[in-house]
C-alpha positions as CSV (number, residue, x, y, z in Angstrom):
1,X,21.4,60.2,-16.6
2,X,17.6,60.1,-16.5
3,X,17.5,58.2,-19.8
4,X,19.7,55.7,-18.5
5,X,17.8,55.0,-15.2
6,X,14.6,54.4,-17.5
7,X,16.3,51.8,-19.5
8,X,18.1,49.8,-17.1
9,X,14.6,49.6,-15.1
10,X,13.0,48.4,-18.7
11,X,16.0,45.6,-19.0
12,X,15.2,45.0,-15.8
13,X,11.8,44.7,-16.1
14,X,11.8,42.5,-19.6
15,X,14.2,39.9,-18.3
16,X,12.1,39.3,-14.7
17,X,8.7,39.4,-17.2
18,X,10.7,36.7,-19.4
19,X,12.1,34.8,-16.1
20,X,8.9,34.9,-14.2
21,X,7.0,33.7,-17.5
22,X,9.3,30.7,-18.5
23,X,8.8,29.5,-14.7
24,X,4.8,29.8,-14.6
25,X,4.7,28.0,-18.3
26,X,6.7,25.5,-17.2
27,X,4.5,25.3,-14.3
28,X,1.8,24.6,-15.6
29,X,3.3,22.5,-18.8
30,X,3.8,20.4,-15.7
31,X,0.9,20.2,-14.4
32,X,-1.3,19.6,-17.2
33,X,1.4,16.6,-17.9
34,X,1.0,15.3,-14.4
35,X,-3.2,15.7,-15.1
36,X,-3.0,14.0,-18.2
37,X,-1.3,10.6,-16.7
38,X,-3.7,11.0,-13.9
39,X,-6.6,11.1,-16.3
40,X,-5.3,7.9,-18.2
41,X,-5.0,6.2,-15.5
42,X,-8.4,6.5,-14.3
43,X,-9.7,5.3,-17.4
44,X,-7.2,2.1,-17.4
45,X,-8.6,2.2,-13.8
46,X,-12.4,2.0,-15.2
47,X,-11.9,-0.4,-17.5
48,X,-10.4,-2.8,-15.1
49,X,-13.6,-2.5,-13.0
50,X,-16.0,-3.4,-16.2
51,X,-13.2,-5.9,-17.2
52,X,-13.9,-7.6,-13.3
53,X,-17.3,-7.4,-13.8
54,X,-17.2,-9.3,-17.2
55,X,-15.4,-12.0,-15.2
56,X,-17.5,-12.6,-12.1
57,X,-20.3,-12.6,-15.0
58,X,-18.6,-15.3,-17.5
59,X,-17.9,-17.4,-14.2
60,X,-21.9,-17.2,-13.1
61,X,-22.9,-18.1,-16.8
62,X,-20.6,-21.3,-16.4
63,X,-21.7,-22.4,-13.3
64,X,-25.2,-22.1,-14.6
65,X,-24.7,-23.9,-17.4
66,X,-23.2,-26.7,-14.9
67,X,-19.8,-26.4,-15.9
68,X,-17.3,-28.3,-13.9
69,X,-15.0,-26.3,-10.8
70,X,-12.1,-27.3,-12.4
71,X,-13.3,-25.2,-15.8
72,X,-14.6,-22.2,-13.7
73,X,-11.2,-22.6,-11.8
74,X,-9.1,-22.2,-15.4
75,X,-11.6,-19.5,-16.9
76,X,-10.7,-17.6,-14.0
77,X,-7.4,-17.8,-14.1
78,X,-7.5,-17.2,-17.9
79,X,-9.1,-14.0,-17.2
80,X,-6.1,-13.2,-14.3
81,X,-3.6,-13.4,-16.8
82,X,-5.4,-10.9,-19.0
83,X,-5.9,-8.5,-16.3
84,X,-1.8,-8.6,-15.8
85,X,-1.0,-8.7,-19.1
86,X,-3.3,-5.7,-19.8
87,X,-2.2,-3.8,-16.3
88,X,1.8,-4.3,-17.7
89,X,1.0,-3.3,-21.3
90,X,-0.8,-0.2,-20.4
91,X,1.8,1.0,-18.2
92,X,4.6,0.2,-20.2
93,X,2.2,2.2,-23.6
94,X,2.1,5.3,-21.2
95,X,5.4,5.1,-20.3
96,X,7.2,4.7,-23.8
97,X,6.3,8.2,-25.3
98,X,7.4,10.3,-22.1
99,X,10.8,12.0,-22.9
100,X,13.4,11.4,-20.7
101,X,13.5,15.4,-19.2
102,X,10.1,13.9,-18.0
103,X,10.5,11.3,-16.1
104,X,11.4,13.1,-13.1
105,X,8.2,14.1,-12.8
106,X,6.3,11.4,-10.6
107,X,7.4,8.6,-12.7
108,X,5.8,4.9,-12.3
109,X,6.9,1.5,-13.7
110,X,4.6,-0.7,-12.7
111,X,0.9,-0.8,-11.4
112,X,1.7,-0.8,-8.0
113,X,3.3,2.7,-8.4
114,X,0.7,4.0,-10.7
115,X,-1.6,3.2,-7.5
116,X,0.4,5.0,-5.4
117,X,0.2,7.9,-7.6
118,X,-3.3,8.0,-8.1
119,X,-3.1,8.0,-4.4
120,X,-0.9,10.2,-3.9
121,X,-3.3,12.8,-5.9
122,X,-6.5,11.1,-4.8
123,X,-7.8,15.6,-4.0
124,X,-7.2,16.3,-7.9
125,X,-9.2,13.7,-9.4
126,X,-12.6,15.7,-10.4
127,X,-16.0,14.1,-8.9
128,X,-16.9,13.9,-12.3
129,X,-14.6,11.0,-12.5
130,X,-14.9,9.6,-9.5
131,X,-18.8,8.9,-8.6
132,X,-20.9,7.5,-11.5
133,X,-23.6,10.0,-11.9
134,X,-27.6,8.5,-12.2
135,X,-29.0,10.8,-14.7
């Protein structure tokens, strides 16, 4: 009767192990999934920023060279249609090799939402990411 009591408490024991272990890898699966969109999307992020700055540049060097408004006017708007073009394509590249089982998982379709997400988890973004550093 002894031996019996010992291994029900050991089938007990392996199956809670095996439970309890599928739910914290699946945890963190998750997570590092959710950390790895965030992390893409703060380099999409960073290269809109150096992608702004080339603009407001390009437009300086044309006015300098005494280009007319109307040419400043459509070089800017050149540039705007880039940036959407660019913001679309990258979300729809991120979005394309996430598997369906996946998706329910703070899924975005368009940049607005990615915003939202990165706001959303604004207190995990590392301040390595987030302040440039002056070395």
């Amino acid at each position: 009767m002894e031996f019996l009591l010992y291994l029900l408490v050991f089938i007990f024991g392996y199956y809670t192990h095996r439970t309890f272990h599928t739910y914290t890898a699946a945890k963190t699966g998750s997570l590092i999934f959710l950390h790895s969109k965030l992390t893409a999307l703060l380099i999409l992020l960073r290269t809109l920023e150096q992608h702004t700055y080339i603009k407001t540049y390009g437009m300086l060097q044309l006015r300098e060279k005494g280009a007319s408004d109307k040419e400043i006017q459509s070089y800017r708007i050149m540039i705007e249609n880039d940036i959407e073009f660019f913001k679309h394509q990258s979300i729809k590249n991120i979005n394309k090799h996430i598997p369906e089982y996946l998706k329910v998982l703070e899924h975005f379709n368009n940049w607005d939402e990615a915003m939202n997400y990165i706001a959303k988890f604004k207190a995990e973004i590392p301040k390595e990411m987030t302040y440039d550093k002056k070395d």
